[in-house]
GUDO-262758 format. One line per field, with one value per residue: z, x, y of N, C-alpha, C in turn; residue in one letter. Coordinates in steps of 0.001 Angstrom, whole numbers, plus 524288, in hexadecimal, padded with zeros to 5 digits. Layout:
% GUDO-262758
npz	(Z/...)
npx	(X/...)
npy	(Y/...)
capz	(Z/...)
capx	(X/...)
capy	(Y/...)
cpz	(Z/...)
cpx	(X/...)
cpy	(Y/...)
type	(a/...)
***
This chain:
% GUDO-262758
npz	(80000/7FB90/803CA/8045E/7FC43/80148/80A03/8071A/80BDA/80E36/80FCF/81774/81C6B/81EEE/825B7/82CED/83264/83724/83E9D/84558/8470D/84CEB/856C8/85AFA/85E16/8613A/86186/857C2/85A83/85BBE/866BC/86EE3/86D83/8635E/8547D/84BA3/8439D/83AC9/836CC/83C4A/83598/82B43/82FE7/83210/82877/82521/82961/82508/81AEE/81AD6/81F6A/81512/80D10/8104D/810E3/814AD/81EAF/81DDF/81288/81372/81BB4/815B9/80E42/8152B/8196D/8239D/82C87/82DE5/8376D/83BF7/834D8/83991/84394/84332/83D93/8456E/84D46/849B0/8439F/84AD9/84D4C/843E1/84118/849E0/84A6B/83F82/83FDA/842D2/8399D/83141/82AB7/82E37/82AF3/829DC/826DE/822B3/817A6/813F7/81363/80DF9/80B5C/811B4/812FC/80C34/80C5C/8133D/80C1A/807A1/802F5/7F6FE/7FB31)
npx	(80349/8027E/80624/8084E/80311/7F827/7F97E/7FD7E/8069E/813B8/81C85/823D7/81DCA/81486/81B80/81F49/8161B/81182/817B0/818DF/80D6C/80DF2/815B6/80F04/806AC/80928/80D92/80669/7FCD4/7F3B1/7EB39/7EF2B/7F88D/7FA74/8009A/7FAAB/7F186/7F2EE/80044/80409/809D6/804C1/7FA69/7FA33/7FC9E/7F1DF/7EB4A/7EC76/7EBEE/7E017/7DD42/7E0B8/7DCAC/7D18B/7CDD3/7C505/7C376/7C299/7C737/7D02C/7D4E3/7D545/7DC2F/7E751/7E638/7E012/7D622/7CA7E/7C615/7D190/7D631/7CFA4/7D230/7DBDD/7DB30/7D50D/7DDE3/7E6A6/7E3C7/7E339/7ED83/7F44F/7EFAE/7F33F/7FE5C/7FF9F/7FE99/802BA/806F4/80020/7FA44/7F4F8/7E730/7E293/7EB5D/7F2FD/7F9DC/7FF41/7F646/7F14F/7E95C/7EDC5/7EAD0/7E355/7D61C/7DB38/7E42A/7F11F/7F3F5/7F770/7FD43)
npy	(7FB73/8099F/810A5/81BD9/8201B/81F34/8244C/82D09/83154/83058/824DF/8278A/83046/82AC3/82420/82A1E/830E1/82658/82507/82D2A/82AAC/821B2/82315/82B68/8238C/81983/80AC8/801F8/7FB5D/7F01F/7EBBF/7E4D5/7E224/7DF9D/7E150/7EB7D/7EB92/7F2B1/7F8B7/80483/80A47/8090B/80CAD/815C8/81949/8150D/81B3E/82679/8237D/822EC/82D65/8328E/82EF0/82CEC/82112/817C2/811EF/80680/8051A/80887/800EF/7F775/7FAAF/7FBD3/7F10D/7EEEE/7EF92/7F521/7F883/7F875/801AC/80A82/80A26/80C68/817CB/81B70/81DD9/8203D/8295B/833B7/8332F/8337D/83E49/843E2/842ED/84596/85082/85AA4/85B8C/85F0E/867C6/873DF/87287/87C29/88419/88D60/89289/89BAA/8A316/89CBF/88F68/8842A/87694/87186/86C25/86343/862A5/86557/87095/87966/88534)
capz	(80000/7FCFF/80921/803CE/7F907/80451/80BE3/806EC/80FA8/80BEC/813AC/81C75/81F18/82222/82BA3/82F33/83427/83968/842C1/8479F/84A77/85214/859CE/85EB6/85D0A/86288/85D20/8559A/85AF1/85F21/86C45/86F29/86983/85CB5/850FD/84A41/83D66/8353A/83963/83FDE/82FD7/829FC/8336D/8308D/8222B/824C3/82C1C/821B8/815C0/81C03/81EA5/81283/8093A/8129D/80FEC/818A5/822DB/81C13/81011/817AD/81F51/8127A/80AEA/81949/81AED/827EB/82DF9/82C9A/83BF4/83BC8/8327A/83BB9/847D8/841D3/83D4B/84AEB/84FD7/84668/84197/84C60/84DDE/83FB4/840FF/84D93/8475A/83A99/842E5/841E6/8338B/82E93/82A7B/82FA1/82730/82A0A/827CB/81C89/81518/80F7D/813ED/80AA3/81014/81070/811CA/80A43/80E14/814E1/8080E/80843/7FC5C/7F621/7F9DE)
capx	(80000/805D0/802DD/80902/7FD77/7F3F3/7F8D1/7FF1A/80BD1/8194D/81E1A/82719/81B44/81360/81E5F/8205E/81068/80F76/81C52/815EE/809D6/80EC9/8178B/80AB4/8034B/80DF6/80D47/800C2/7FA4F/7EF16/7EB2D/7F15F/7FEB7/7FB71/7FFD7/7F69D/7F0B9/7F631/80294/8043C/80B28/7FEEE/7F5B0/7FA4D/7FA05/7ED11/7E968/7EEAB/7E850/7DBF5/7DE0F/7E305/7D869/7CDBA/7CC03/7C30B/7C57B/7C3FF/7CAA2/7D5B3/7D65D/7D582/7E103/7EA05/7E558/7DEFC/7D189/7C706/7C879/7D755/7D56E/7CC6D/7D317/7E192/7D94E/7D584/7E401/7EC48/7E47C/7E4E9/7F3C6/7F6FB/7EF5E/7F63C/803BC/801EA/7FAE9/8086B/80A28/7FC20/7FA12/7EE27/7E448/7E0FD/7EF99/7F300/7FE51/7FFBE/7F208/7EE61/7EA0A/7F127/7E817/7DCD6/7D4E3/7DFA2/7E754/7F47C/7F13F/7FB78/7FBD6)
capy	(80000/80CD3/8140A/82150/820A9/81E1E/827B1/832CC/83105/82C73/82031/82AD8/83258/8269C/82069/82CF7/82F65/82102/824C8/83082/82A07/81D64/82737/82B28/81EAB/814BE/80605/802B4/7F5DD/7EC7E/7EAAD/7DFDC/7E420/7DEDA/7E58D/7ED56/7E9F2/7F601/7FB8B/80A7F/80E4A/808C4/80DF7/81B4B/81880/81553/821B1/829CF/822FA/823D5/83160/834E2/82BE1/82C51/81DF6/8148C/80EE6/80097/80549/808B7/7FC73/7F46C/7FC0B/7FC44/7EBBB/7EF3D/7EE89/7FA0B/7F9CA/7FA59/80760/80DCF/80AF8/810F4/81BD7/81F00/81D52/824DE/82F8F/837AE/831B4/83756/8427B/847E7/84271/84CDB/85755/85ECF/85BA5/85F08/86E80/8750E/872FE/88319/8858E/890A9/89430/8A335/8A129/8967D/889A0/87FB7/8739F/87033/86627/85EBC/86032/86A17/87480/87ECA/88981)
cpz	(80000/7FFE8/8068C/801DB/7FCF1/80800/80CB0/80856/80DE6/810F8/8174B/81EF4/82368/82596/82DCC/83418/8397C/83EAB/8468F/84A77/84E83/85641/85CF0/8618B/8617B/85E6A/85B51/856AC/85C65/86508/86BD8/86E84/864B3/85731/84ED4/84446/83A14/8399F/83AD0/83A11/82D3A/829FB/83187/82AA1/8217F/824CB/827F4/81D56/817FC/81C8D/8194C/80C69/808A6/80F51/81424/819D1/8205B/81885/81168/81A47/8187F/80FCF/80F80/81A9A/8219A/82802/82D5C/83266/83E59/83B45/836C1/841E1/84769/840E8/84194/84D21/84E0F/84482/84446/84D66/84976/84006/844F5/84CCB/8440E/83D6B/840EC/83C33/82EAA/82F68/82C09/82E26/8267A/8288F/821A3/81CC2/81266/810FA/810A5/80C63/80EB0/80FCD/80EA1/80A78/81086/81179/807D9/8019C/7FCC8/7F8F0/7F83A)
cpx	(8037E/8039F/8049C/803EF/7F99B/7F418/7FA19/803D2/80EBC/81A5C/820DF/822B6/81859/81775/81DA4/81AB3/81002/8148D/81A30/810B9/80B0D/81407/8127E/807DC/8060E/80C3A/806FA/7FE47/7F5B4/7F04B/7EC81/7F768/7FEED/7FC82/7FC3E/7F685/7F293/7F999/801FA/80776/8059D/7FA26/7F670/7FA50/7F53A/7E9B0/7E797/7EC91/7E0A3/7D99C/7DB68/7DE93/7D266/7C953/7C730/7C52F/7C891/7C67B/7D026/7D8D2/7D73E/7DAE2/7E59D/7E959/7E3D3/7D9C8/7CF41/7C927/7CD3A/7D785/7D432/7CF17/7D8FF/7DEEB/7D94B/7D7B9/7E651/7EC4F/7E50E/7EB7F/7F6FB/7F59B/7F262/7FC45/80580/80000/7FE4F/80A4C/8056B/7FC96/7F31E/7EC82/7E2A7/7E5A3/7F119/7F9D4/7FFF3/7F944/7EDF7/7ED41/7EC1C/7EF4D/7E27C/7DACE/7D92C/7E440/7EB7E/7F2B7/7F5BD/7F7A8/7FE82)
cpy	(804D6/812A9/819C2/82361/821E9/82260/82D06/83237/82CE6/8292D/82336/82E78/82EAB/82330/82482/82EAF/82C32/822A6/8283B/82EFA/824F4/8226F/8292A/82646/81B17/8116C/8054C/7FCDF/7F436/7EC3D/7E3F8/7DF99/7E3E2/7E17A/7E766/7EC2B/7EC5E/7F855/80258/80E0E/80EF2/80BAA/81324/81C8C/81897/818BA/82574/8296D/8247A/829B8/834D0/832D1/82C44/82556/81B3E/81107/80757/800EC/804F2/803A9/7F8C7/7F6E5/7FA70/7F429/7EDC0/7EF58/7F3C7/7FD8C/7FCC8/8001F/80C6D/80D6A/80E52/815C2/81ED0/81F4A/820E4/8280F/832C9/837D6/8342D/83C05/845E7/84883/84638/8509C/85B67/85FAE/85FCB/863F2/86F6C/8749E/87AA0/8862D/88861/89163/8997E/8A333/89F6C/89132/88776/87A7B/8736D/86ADE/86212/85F40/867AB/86CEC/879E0/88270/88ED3)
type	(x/x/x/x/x/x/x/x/x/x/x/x/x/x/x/x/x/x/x/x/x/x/x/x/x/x/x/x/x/x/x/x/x/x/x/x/x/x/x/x/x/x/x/x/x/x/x/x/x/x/x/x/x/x/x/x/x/x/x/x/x/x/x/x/x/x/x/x/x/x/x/x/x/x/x/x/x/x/x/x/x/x/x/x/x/x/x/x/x/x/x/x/x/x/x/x/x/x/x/x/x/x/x/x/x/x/x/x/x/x/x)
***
């Protein structure tokens, strides 16, 4: 699968991301100790396409080989985990330039 496609982010961004959020996170497991069905790179691959696609849930789980469940329970783990991760990176959305905006719709725009 080529996760860049899927998610926008070069393999140094995405390690880079996934480092930042287990740094918060710690290790990523089952109760029990057991490993977890998709790893903590994955998972944030996952995040990110979902994000970035606005696929469903089961789509998601079917492209990633994971459960609908799975999907929806990383979802509610790592988005606020990425979102507080870029907080510092992301430009205001209200944020001007010569006072031209700078975002539109989410999306950076000359100015």
């Amino acid at each position: 699968m080529d996760l860049q496609r899927i998610t926008g982010l070069s393999p140094e961004q995405l390690t880079e991301l996934t480092a930042r959020v287990q740094h918060q996170l710690g290790p990523l497991t089952r109760p029990g100790g057991r490993p977890a069905a998709i790893g903590l790179y994955a998972s944030v691959a996952l995040v990110v396409a979902l994000h970035r696609h606005n696929l469903t849930q089961d789509l998601a789980g079917a492209l990633f080989d994971v459960s609908q469940a799975t999907v929806s329970r990383r979802w509610d783990l790592l988005r606020p985990l990425i979102a507080a991760t870029l907080a510092d990176l992301v430009l205001d959305p209200d944020a001007t330039v010569g006072g031209s905006t700078v975002l539109v719709d989410g999306t950076l725009a000359p100015t």
